[in-house]
N, CA, C and O atoms as CSV, one atom per row, in Angstrom:
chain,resi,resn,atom,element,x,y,z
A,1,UNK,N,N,-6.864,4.309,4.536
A,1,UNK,CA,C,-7.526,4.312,3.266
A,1,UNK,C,C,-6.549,4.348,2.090
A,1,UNK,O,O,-6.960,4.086,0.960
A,2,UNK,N,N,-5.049,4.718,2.356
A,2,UNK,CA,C,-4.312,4.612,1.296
A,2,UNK,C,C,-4.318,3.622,0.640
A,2,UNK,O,O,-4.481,3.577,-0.580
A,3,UNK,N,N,-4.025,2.116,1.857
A,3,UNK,CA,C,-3.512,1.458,0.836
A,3,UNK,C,C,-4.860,0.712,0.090
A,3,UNK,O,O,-4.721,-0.114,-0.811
A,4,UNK,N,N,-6.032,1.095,0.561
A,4,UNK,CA,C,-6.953,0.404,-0.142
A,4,UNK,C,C,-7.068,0.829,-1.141
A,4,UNK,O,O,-7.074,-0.045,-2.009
A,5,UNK,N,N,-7.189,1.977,-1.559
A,5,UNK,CA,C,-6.850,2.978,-2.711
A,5,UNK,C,C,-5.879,2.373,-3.670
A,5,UNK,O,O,-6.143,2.449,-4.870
A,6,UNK,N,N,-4.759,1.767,-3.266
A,6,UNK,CA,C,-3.910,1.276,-3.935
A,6,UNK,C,C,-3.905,0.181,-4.144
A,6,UNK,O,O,-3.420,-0.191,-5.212
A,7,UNK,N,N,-4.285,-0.507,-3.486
A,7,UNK,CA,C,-4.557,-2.130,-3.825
A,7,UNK,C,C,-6.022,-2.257,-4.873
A,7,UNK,O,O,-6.311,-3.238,-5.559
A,8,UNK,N,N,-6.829,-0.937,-4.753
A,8,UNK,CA,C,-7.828,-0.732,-6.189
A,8,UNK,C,C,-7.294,-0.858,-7.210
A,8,UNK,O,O,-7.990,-1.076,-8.202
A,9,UNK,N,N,-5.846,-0.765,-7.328
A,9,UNK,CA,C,-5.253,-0.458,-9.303
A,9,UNK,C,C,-5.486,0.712,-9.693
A,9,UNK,O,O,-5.188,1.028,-10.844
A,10,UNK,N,N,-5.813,1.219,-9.207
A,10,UNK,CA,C,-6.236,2.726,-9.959
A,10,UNK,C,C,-5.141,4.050,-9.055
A,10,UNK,O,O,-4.777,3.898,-7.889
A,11,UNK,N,N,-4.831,5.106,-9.793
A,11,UNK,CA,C,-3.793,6.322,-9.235
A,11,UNK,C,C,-4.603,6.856,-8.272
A,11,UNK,O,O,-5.799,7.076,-8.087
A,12,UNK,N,N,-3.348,7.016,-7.613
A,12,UNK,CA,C,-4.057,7.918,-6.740
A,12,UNK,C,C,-3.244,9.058,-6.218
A,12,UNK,O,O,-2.021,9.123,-6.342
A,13,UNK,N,N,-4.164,10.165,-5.486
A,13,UNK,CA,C,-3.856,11.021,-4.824
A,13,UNK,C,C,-3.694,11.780,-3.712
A,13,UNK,O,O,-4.687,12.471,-3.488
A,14,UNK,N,N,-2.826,11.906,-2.947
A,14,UNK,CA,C,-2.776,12.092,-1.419
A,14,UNK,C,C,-2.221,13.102,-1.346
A,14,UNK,O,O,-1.605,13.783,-2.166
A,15,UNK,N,N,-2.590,13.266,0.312
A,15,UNK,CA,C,-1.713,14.830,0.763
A,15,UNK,C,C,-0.380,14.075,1.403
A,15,UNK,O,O,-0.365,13.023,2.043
A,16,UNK,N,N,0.641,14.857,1.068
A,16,UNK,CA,C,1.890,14.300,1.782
A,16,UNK,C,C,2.168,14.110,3.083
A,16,UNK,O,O,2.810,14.928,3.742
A,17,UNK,N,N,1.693,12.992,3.554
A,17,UNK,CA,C,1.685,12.324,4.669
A,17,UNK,C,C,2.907,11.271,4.845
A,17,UNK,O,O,2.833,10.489,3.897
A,18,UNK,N,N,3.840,10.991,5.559
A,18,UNK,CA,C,5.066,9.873,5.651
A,18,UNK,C,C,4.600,8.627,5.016
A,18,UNK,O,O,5.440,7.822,4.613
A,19,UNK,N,N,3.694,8.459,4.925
A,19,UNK,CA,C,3.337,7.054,4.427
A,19,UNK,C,C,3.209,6.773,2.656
A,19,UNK,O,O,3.523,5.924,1.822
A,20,UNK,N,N,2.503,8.155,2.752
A,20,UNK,CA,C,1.840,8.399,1.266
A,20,UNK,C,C,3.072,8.632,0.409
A,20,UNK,O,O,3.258,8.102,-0.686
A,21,UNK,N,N,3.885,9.470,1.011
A,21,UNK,CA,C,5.238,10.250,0.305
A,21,UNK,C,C,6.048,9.086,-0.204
A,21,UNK,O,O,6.392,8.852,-1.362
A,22,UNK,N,N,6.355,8.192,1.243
A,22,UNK,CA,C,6.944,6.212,0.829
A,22,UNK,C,C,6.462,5.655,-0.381
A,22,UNK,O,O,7.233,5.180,-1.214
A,23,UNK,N,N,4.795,5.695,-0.581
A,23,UNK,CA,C,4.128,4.582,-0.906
A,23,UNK,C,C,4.011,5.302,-2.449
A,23,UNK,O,O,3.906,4.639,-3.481
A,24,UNK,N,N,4.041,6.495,-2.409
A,24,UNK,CA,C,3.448,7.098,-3.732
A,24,UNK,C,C,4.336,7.660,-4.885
A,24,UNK,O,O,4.197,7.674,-6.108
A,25,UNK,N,N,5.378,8.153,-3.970
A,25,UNK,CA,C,6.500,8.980,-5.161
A,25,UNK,C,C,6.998,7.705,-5.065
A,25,UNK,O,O,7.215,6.695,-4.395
A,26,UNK,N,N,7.106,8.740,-6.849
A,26,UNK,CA,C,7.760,7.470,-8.283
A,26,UNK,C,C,6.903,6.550,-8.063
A,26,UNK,O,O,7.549,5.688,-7.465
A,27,UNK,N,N,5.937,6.224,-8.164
A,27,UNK,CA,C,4.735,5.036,-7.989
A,27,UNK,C,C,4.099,5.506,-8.283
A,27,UNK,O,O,4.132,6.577,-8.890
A,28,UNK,N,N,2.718,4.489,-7.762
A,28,UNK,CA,C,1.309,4.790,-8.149
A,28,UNK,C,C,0.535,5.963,-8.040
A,28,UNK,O,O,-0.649,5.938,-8.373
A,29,UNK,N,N,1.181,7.204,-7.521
A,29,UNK,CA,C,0.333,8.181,-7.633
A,29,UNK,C,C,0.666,9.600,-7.473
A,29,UNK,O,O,1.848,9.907,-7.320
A,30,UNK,N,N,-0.258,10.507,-7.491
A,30,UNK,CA,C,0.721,11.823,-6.775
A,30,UNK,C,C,0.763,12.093,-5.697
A,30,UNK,O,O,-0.099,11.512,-5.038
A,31,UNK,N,N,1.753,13.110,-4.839
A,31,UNK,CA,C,1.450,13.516,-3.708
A,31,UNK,C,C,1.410,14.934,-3.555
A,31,UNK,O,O,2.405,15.498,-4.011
A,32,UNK,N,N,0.261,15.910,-2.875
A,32,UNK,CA,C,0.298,16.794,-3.190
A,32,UNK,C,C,0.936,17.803,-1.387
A,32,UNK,O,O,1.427,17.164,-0.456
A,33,UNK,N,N,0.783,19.017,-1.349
A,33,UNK,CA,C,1.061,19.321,-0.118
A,33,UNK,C,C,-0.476,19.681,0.908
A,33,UNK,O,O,-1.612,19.823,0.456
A,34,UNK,N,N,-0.034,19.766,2.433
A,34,UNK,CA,C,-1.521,19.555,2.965
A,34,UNK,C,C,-1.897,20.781,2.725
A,34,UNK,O,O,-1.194,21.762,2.480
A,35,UNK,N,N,-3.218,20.676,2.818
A,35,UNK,CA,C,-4.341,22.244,2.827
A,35,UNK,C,C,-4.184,22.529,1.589
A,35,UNK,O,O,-4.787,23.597,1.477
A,36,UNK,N,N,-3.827,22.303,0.743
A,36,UNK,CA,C,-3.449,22.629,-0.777
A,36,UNK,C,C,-4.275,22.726,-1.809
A,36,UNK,O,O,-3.805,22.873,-2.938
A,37,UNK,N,N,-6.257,22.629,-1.504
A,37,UNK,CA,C,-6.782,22.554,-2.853
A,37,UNK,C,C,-6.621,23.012,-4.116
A,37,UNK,O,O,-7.298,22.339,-4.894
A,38,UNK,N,N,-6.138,23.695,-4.537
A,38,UNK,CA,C,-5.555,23.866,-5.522
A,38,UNK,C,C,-4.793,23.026,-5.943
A,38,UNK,O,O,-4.815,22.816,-7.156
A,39,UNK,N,N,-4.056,22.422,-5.269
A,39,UNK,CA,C,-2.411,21.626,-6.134
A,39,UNK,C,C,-3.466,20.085,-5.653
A,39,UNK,O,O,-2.976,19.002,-5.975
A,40,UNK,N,N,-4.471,20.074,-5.114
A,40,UNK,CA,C,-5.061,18.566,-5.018
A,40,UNK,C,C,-6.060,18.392,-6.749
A,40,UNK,O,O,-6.215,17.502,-7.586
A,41,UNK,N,N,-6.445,19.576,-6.591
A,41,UNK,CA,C,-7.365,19.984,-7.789
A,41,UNK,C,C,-6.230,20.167,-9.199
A,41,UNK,O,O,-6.656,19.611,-10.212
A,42,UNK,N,N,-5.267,20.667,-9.310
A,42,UNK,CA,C,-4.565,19.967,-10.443
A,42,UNK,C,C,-3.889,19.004,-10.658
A,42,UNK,O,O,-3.322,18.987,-11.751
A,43,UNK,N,N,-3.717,18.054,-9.896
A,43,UNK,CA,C,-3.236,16.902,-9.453
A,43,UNK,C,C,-4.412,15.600,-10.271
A,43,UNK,O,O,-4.029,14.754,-11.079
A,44,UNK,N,N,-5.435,15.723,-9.923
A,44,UNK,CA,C,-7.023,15.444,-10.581
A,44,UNK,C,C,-7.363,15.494,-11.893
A,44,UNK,O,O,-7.817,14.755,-12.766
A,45,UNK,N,N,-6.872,16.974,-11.694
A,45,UNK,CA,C,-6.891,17.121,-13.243
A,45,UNK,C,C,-5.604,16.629,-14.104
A,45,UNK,O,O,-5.657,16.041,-15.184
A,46,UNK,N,N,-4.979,16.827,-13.719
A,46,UNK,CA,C,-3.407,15.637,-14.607
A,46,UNK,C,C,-4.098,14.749,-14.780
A,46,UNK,O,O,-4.641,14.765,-15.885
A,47,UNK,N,N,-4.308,14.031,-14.227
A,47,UNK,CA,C,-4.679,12.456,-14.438
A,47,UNK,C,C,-5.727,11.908,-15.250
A,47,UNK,O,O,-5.894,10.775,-15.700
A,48,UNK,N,N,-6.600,13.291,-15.363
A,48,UNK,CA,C,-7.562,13.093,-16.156
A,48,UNK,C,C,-7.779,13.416,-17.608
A,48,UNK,O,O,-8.722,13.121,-18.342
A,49,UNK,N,N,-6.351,14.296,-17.917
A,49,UNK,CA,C,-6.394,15.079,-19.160
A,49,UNK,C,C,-5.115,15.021,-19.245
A,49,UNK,O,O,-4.993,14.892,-20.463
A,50,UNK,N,N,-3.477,15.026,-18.587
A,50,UNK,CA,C,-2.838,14.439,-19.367
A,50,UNK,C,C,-2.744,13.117,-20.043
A,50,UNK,O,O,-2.839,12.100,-19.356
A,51,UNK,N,N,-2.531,13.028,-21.586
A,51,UNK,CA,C,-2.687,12.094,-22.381
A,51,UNK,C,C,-1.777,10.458,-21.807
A,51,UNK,O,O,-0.819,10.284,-22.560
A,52,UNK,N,N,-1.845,9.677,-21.059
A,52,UNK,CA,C,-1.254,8.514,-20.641
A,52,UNK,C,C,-1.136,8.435,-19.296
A,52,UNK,O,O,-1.073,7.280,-18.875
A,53,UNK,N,N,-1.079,9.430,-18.363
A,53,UNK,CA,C,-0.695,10.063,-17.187
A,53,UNK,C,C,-1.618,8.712,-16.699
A,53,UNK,O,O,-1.072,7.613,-16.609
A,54,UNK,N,N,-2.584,8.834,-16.495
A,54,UNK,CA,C,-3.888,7.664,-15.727
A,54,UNK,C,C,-3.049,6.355,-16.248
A,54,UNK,O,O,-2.450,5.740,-15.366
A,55,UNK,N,N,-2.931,5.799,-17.779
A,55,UNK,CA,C,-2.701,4.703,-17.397
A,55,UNK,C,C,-0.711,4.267,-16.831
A,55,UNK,O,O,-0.240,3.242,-16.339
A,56,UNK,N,N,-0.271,5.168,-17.092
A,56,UNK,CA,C,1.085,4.998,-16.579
A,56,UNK,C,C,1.341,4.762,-15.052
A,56,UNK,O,O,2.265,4.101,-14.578
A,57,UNK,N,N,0.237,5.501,-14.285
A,57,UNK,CA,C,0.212,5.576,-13.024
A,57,UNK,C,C,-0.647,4.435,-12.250
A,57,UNK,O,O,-0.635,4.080,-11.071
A,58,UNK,N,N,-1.285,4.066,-13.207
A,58,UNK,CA,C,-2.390,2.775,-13.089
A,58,UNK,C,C,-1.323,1.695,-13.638
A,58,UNK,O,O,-1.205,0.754,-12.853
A,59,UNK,N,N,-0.501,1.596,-14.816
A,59,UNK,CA,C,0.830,0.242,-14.540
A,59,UNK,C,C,1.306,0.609,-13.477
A,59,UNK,O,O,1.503,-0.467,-12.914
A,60,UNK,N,N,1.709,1.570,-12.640
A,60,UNK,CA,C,2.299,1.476,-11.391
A,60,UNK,C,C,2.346,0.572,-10.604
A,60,UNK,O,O,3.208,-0.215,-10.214
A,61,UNK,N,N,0.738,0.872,-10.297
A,61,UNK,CA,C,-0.297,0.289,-9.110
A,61,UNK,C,C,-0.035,-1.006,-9.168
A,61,UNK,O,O,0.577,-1.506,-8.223
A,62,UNK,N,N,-0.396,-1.737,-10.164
A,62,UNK,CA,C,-0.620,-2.785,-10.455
A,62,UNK,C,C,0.233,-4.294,-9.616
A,62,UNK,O,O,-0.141,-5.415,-9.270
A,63,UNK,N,N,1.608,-3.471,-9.566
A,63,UNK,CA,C,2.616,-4.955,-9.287
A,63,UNK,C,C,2.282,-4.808,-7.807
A,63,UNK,O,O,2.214,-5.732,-6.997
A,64,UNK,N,N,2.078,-3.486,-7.568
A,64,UNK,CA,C,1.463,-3.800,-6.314
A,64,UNK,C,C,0.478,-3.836,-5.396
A,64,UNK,O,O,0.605,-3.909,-4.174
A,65,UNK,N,N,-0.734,-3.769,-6.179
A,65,UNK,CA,C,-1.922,-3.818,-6.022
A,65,UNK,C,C,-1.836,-5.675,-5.198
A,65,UNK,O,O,-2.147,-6.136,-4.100
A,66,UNK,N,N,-1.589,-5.909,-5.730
A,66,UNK,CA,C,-2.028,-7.739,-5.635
A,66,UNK,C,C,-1.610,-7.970,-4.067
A,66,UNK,O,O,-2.489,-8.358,-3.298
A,67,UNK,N,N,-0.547,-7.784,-3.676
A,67,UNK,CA,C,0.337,-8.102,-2.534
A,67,UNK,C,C,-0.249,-6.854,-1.479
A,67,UNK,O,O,0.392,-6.771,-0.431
A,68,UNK,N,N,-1.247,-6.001,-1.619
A,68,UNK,CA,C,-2.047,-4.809,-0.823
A,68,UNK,C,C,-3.178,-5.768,-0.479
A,68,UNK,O,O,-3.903,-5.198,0.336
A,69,UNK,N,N,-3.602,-6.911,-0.742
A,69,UNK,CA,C,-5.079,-6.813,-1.033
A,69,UNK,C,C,-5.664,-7.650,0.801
A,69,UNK,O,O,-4.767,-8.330,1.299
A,70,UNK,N,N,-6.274,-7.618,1.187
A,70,UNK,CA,C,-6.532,-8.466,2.352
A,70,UNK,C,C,-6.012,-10.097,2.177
A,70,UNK,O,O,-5.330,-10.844,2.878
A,71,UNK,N,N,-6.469,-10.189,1.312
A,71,UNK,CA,C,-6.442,-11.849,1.244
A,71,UNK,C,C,-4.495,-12.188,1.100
A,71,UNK,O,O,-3.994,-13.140,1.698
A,72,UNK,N,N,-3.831,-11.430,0.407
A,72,UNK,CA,C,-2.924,-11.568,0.246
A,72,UNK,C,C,-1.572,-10.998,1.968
A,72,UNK,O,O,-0.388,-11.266,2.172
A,73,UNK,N,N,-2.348,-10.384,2.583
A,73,UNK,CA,C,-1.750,-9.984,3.616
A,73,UNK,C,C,-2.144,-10.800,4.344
A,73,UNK,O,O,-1.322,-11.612,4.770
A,74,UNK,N,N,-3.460,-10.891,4.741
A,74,UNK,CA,C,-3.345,-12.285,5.876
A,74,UNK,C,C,-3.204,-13.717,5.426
A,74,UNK,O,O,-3.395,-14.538,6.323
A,75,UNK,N,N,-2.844,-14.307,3.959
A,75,UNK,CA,C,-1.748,-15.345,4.355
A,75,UNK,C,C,-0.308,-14.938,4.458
A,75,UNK,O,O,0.411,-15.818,4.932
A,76,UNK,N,N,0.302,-13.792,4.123
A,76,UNK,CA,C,1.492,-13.243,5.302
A,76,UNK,C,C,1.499,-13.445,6.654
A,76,UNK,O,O,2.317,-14.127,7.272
A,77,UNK,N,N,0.544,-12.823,7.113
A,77,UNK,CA,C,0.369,-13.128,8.696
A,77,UNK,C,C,0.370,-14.444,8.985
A,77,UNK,O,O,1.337,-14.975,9.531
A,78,UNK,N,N,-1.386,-15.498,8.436
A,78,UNK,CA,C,-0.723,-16.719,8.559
A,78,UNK,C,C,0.693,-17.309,8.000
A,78,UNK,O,O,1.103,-18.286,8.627
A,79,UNK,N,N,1.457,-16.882,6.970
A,79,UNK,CA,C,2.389,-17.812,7.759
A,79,UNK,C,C,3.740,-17.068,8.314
A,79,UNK,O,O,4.843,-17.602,8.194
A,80,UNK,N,N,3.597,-16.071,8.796
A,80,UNK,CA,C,4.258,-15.357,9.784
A,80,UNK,C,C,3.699,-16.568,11.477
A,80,UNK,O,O,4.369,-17.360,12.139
A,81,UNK,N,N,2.793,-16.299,11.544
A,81,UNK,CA,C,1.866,-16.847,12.511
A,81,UNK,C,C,2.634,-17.988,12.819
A,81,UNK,O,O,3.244,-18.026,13.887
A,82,UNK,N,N,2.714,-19.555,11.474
A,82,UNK,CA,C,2.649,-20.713,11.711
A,82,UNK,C,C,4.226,-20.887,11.963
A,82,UNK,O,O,4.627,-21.823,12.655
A,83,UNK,N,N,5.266,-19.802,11.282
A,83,UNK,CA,C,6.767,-19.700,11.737
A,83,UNK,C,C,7.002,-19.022,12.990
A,83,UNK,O,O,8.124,-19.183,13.469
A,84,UNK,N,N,6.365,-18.459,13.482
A,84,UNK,CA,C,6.682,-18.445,14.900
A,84,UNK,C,C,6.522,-19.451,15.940
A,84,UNK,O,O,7.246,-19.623,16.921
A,85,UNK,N,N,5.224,-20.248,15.512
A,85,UNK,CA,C,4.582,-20.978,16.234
A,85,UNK,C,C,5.557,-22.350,16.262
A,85,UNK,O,O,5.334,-23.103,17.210
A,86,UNK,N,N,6.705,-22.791,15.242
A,86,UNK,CA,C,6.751,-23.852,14.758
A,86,UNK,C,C,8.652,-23.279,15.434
A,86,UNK,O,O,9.579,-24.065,15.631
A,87,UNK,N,N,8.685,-22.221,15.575
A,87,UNK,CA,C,10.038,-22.007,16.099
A,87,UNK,C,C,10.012,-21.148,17.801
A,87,UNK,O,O,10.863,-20.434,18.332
A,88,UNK,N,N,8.389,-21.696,18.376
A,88,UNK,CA,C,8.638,-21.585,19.401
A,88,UNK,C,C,9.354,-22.972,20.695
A,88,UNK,O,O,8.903,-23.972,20.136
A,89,UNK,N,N,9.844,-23.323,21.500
A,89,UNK,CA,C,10.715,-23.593,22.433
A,89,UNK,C,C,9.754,-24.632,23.141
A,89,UNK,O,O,8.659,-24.111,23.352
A,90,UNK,N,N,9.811,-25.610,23.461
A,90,UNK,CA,C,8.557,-26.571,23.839
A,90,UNK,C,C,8.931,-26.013,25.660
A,90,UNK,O,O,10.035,-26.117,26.196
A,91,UNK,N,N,7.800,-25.499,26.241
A,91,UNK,CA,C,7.743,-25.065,27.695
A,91,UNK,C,C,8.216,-26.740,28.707
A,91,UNK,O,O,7.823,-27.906,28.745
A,92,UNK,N,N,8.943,-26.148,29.173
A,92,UNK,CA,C,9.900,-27.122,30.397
A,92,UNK,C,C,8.705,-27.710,31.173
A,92,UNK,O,O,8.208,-26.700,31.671
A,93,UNK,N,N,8.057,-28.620,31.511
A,93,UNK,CA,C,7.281,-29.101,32.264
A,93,UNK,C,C,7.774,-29.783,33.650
A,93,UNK,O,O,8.899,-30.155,33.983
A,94,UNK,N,N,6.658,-29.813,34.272
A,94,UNK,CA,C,6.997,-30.258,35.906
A,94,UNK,C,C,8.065,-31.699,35.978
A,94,UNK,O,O,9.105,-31.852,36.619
A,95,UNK,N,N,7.233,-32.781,34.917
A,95,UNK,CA,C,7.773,-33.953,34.947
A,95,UNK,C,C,9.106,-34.053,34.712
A,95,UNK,O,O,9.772,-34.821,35.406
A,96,UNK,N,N,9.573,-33.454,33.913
A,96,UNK,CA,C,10.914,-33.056,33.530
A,96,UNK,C,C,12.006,-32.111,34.141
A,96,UNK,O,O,13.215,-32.158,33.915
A,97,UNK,N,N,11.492,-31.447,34.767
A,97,UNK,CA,C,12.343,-30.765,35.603
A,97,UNK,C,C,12.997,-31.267,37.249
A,97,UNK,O,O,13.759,-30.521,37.864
């Protein structure tokens, strides 16, 4: 659900998970520690009441919102896909061997 979160454009907030910690510090969002309601709950509240905080963290998102999005990952795959396919080895056949 992170990165859908992030490919929304909008900040976000996670518990510090390896992925989130990668994807989020100095980026698009905060990371808080686990079991932490409190530090999730002022974390929320930053974003909502410090003055720029939302949209600074929302330009974050943005450059990489686009390149998160489904459509943009599976033509990665396709053409991950069509370069493998196009640098695979033509199989040795009977006639030829």
């Amino acid at each position: 659900m992170l990165i859908e979160a992030v490919a929304a454009g909008v900040p976000v907030v996670a518990t510090a998970f390896p992925h989130a910690v990668e994807l989020l510090t100095g980026g698009p969002g905060l990371v808080v520690p686990h079991q932490d309601p409190v530090a999730l709950a002022d974390a929320i509240r930053r974003i909502l009441t410090e003055p720029g905080l939302g949209a600074r963290l929302a330009g974050r998102v943005r450059p990489l919102a686009a390149n998160l999005r489904w459509p943009a990952v599976a033509a990665r795959y396709g053409a991950l896909a069509e370069r493998l396919v196009a640098a695979r080895r033509p199989a040795v056949s009977a006639a030829s061997a």
